[in-house]
Biotite code that builds the C-alpha atoms (Angstrom):
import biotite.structure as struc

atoms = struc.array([
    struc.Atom([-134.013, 132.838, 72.187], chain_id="A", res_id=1, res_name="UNK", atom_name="CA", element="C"),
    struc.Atom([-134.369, 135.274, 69.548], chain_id="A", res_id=2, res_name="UNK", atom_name="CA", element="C"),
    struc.Atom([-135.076, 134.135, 65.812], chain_id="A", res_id=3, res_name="UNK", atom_name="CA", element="C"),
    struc.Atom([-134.696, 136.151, 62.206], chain_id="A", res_id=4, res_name="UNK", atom_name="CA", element="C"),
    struc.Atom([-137.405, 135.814, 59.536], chain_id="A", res_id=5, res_name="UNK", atom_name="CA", element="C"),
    struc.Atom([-136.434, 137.296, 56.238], chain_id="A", res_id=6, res_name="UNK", atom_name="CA", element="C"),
    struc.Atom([-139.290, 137.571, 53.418], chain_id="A", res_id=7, res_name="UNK", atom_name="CA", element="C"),
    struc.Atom([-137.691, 137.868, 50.237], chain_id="A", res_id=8, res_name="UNK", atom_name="CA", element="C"),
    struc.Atom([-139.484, 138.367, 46.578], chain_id="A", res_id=9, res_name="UNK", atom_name="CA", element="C"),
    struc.Atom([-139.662, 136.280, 43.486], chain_id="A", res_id=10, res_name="UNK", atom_name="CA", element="C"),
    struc.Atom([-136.072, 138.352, 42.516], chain_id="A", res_id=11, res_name="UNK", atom_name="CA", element="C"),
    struc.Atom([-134.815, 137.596, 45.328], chain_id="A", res_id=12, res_name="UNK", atom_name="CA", element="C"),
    struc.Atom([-134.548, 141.047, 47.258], chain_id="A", res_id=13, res_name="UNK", atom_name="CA", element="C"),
    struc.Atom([-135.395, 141.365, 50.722], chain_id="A", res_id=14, res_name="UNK", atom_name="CA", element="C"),
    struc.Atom([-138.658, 142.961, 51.491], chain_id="A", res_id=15, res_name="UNK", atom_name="CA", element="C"),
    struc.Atom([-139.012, 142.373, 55.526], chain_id="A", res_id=16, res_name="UNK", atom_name="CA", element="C"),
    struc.Atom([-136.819, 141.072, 58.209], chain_id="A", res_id=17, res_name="UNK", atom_name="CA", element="C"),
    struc.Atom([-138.532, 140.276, 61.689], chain_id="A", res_id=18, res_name="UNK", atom_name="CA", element="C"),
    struc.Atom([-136.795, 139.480, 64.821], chain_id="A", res_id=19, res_name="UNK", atom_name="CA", element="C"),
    struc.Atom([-138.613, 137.857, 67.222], chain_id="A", res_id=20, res_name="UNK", atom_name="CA", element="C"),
    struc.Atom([-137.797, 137.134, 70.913], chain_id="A", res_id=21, res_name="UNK", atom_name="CA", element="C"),
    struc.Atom([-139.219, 133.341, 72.719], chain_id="A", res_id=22, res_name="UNK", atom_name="CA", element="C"),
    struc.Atom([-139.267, 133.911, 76.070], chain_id="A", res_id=23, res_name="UNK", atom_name="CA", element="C"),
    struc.Atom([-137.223, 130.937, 77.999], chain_id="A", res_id=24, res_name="UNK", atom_name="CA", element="C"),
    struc.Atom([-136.385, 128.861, 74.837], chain_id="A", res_id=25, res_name="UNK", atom_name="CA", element="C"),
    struc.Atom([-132.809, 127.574, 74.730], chain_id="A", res_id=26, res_name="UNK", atom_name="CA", element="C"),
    struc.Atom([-133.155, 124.390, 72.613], chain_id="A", res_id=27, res_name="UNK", atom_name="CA", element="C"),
    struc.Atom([-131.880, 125.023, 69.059], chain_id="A", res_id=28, res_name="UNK", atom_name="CA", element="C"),
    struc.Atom([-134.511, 122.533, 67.722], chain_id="A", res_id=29, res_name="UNK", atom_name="CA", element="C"),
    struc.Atom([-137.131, 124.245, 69.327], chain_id="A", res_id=30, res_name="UNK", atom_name="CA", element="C"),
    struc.Atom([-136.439, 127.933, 68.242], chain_id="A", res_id=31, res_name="UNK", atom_name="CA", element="C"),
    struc.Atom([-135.712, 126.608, 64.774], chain_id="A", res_id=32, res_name="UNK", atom_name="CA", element="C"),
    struc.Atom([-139.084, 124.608, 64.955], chain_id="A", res_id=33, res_name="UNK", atom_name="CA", element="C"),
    struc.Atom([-140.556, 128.254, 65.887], chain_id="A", res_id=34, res_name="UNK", atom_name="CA", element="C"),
    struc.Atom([-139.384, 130.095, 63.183], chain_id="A", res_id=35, res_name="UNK", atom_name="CA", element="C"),
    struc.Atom([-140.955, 127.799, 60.914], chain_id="A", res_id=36, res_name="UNK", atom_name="CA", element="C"),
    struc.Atom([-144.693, 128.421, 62.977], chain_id="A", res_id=37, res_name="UNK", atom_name="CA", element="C"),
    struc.Atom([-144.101, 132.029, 62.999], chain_id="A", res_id=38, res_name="UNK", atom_name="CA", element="C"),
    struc.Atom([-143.036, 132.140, 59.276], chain_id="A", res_id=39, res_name="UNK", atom_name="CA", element="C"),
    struc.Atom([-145.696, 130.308, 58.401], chain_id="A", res_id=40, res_name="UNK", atom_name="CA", element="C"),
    struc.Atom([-148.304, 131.999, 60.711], chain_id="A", res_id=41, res_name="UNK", atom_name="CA", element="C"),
    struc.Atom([-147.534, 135.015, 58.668], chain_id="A", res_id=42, res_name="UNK", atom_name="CA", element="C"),
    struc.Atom([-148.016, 133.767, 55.724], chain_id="A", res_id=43, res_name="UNK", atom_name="CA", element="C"),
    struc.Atom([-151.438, 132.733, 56.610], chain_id="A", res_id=44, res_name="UNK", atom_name="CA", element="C"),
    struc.Atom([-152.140, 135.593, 58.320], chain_id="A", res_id=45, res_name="UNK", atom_name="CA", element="C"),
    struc.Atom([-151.132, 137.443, 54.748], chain_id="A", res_id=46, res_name="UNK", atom_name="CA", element="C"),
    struc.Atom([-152.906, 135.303, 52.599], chain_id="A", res_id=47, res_name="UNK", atom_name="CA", element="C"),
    struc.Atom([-149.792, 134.676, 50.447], chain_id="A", res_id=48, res_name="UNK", atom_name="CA", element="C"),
    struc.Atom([-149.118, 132.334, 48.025], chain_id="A", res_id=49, res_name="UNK", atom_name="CA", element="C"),
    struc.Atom([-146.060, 130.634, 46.250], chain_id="A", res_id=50, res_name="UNK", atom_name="CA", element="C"),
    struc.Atom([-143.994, 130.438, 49.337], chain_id="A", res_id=51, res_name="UNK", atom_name="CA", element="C"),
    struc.Atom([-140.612, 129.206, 49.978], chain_id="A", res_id=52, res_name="UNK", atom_name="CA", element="C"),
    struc.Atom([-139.523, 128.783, 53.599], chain_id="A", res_id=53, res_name="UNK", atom_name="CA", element="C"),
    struc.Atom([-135.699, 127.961, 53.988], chain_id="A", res_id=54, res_name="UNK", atom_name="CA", element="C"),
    struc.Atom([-134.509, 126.631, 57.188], chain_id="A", res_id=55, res_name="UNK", atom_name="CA", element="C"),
    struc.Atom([-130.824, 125.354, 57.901], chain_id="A", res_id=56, res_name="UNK", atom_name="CA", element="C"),
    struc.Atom([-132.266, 122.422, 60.514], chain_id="A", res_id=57, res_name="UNK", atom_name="CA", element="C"),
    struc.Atom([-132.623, 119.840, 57.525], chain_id="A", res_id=58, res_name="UNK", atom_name="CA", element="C"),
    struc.Atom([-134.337, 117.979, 60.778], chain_id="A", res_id=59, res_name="UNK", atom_name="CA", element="C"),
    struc.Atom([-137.202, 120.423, 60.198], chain_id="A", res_id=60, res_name="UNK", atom_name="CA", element="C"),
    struc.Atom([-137.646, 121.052, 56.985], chain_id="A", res_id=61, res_name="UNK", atom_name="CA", element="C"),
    struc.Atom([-138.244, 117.434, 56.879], chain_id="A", res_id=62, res_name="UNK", atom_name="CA", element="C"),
    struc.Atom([-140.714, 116.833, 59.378], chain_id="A", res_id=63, res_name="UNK", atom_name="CA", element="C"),
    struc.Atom([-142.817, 120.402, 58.478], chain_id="A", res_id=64, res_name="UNK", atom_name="CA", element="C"),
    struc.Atom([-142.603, 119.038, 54.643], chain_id="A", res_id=65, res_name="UNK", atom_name="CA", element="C"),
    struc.Atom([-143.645, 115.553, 55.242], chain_id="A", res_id=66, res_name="UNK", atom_name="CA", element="C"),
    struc.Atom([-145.626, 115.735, 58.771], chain_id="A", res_id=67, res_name="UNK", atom_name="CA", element="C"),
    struc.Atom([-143.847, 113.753, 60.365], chain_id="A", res_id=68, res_name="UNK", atom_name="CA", element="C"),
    struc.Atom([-145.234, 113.981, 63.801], chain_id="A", res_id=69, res_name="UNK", atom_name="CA", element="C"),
    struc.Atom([-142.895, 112.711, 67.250], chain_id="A", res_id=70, res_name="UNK", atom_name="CA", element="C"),
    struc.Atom([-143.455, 113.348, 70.939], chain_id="A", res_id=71, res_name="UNK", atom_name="CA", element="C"),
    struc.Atom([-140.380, 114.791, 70.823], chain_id="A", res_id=72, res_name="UNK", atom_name="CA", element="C"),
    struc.Atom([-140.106, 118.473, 73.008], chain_id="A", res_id=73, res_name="UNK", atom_name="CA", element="C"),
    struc.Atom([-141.214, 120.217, 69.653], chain_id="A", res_id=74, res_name="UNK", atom_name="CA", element="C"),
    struc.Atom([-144.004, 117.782, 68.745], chain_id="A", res_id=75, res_name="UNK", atom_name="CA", element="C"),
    struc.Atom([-146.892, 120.505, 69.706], chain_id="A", res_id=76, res_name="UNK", atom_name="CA", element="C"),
    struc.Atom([-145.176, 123.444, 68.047], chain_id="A", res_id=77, res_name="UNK", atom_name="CA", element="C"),
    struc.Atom([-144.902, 120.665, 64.987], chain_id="A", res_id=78, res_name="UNK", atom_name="CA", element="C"),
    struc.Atom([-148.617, 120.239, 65.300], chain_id="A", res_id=79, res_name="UNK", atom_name="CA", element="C"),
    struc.Atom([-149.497, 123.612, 65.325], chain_id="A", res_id=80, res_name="UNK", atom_name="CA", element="C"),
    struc.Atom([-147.091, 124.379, 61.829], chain_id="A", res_id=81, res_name="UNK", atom_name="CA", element="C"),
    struc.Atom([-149.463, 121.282, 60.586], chain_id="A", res_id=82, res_name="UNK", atom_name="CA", element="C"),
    struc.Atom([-152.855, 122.734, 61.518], chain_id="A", res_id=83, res_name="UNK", atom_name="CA", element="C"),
    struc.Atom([-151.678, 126.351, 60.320], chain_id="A", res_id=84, res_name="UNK", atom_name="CA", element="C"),
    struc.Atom([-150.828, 124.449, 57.037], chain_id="A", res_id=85, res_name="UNK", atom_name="CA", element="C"),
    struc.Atom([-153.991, 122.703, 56.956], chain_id="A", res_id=86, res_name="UNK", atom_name="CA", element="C"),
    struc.Atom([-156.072, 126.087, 57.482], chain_id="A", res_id=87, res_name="UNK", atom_name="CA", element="C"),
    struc.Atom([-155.348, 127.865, 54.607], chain_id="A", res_id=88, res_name="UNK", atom_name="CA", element="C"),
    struc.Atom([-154.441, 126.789, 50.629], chain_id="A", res_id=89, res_name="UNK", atom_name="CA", element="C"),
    struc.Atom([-150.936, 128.203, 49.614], chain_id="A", res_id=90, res_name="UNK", atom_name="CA", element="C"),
    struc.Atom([-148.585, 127.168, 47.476], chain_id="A", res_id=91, res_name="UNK", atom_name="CA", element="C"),
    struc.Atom([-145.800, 126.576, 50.437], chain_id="A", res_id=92, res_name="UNK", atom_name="CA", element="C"),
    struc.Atom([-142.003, 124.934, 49.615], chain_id="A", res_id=93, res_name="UNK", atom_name="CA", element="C"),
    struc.Atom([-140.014, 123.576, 52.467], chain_id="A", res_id=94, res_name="UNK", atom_name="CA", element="C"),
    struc.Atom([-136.460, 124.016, 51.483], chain_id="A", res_id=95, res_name="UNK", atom_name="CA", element="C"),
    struc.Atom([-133.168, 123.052, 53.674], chain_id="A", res_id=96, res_name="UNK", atom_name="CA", element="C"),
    struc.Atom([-130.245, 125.231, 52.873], chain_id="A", res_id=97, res_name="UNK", atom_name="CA", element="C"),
    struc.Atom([-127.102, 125.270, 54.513], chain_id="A", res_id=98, res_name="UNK", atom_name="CA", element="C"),
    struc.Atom([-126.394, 127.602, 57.474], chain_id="A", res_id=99, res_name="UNK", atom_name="CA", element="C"),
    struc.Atom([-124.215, 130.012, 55.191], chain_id="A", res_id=100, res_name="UNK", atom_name="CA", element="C"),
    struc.Atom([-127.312, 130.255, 52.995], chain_id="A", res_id=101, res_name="UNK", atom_name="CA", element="C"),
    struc.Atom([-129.161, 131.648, 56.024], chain_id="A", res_id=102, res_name="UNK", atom_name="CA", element="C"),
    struc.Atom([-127.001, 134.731, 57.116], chain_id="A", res_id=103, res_name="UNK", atom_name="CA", element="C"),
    struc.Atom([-130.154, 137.134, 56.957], chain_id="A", res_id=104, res_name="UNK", atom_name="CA", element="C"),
    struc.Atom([-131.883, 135.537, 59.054], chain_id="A", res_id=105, res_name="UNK", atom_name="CA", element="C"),
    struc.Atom([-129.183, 134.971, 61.542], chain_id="A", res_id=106, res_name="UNK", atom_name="CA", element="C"),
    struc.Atom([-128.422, 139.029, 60.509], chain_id="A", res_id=107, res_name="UNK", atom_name="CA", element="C"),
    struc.Atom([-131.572, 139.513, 61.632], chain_id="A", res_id=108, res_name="UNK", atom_name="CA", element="C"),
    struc.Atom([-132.019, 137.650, 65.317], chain_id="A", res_id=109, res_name="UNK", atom_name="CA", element="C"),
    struc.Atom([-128.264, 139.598, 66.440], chain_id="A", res_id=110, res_name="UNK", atom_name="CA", element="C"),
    struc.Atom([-129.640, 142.721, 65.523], chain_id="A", res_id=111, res_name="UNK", atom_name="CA", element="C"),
    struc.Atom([-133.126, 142.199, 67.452], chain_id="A", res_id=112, res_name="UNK", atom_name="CA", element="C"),
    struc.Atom([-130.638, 141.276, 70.342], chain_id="A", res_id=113, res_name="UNK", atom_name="CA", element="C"),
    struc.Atom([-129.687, 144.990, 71.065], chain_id="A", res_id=114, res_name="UNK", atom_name="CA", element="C"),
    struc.Atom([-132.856, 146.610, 71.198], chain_id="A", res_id=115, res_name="UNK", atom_name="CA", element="C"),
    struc.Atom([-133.927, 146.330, 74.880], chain_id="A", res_id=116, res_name="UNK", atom_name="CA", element="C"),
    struc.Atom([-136.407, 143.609, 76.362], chain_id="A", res_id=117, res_name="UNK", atom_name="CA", element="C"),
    struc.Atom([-139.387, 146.448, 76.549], chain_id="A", res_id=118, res_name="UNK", atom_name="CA", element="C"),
    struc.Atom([-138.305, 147.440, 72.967], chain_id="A", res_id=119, res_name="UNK", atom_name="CA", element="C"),
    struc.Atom([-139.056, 143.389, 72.006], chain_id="A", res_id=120, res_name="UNK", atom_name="CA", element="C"),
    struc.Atom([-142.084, 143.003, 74.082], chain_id="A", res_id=121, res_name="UNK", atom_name="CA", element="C"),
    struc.Atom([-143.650, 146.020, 72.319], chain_id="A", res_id=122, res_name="UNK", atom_name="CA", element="C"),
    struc.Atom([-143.554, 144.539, 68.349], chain_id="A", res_id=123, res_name="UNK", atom_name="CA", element="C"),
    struc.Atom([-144.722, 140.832, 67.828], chain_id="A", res_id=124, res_name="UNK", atom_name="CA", element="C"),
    struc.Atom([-142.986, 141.909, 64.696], chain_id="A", res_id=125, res_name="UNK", atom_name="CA", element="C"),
    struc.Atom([-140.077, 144.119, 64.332], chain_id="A", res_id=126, res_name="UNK", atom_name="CA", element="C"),
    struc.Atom([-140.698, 146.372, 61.013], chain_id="A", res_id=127, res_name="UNK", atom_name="CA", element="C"),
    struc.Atom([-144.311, 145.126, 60.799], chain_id="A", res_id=128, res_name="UNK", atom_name="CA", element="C"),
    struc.Atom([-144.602, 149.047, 59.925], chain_id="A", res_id=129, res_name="UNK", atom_name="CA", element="C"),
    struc.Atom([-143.465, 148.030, 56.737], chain_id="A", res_id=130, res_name="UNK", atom_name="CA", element="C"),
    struc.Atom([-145.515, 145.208, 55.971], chain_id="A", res_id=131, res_name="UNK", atom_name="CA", element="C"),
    struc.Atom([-148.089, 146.726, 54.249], chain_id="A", res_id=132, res_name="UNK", atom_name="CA", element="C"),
    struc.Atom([-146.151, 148.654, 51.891], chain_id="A", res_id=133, res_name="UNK", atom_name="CA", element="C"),
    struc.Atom([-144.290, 145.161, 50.241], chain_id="A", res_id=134, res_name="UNK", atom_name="CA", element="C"),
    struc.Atom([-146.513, 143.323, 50.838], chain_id="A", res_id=135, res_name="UNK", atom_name="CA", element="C"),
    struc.Atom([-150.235, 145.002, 50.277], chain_id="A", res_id=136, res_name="UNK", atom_name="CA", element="C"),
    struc.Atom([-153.164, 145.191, 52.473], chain_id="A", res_id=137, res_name="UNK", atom_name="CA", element="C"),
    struc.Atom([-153.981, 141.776, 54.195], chain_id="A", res_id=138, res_name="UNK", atom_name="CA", element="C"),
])
């Protein structure tokens, strides 16, 4: 299942889209519970602060925000958005927004669904090229 990320600015502009491809994933719940790890994975791995991470599965917003922890089939990619949170300090905002609210990132997983499989497998991130330019060295 392929998933869009879309880091925005404080105005509001987009300054990277990734598309990312999960191997064998065809659980909604699961690639939404994903996007949230690999969101927040980069934002660790960026050092950035004052973070807002919109989802439209109000499902997971709400167990990322509060921890709440099930052995449901996402409970160990829950865990590991926990411990990411837990291993860094950042200012991080779980917000829930309605699925219209989250065309970008929808935008962004059809587009990263014509480039070819080897294409995919060859960028973790898709425009990671451009990361350092928005965002500053790391």
């Amino acid at each position: 299942m392929l998933v869009g990320l879309v880091f925005r600015d404080s105005d509001g502009h987009v300054r990277l889209a990734i598309g990312l491809q999960h191997q064998g994933i065809v659980n909604p719940y699961l690639a939404e519970l994903l996007a949230f790890r690999d969101a927040i994975s980069f934002v660790a791995s960026r050092s950035l602060s004052h973070v807002i991470v919109e989802g439209d599965s109000e499902v997971v917003v709400n167990q990322v925000r509060h921890g709440i922890l099930e052995d449901s089939v996402g409970g160990s990619v829950l865990r590991e958005c926990l411990q990411i949170l837990s291993s860094f300090s950042a200012c991080i905002e779980f917000r829930a927004v309605p699925r219209s609210a989250n065309s970008a990132a929808h935008r962004v997983a059809r587009k990263a669904l014509l480039l070819s499989p080897v294409e995919l497998e060859s960028f973790d991130f898709l425009g990671v090229a451009s990361v350092e330019s928005f965002w500053g060295p790391g």
